[in-house]
N, C-alpha and C positions, 0 to 999 in steps of 0.2 A: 924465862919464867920470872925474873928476879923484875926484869923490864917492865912487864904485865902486872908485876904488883906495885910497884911505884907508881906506874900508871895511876890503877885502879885509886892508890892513895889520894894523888895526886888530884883527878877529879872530884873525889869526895872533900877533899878539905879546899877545892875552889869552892865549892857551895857556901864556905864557913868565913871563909875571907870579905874585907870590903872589897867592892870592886875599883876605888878611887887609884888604887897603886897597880892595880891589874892588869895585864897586854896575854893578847891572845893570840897566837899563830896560828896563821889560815894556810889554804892554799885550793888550787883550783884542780878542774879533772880532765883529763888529757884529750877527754868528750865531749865534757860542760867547760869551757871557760867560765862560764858564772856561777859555777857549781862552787861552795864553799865548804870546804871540810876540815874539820878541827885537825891540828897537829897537836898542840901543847898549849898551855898557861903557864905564865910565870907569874905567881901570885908572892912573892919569898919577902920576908916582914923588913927585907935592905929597903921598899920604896917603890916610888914609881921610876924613879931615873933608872935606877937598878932593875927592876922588870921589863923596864923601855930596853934599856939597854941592851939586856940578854936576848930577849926577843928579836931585834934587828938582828944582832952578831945569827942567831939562829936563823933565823930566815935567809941571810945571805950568803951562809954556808949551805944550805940546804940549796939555794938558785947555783949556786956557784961546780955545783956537783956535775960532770961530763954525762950528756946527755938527756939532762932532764928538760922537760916539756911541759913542766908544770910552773905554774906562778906562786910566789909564796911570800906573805906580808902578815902585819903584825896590825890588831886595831886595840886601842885600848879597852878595855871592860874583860868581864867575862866572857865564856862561850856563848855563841848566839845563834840559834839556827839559820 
């Protein structure tokens, strides 16, 4: 629950941020390769190195996990359908 609301925060105050320091974690569907599906933003007021940053670390730990079938990368900006 505590998860779900950070969440929830968290997309709401992407809306409110610039997008110049913004990275956003994708990843794909174990049916769609090209399918793109939000994981996370890391909008946090350290920058763009610092949102670059954490983004990667995140996405390579999420690849890195035994068994997973999915792709998962970081592009800069906001969420993007």
């Amino acid at each position: 629950m505590r998860n779900s609301i950070f969440f929830i925060l968290l997309v709401i105050i992407s809306g409110c941020v610039s997008s110049d320091a913004t990275y956003t974690l994708y990843r794909n569907s174990v049916t769609d390769e090209n399918m793109r599906i939000h994981v996370a933003t890391f909008d946090a007021s350290e920058g763009h190195d610092y949102n670059q940053g954490n983004c990667k670390i995140a996405s390579e730990l999420f690849q890195k996990q035994d068994g997973t079938k999915t792709k998962f990368w970081c592009e800069k900006g906001i969420y993007k359908k």
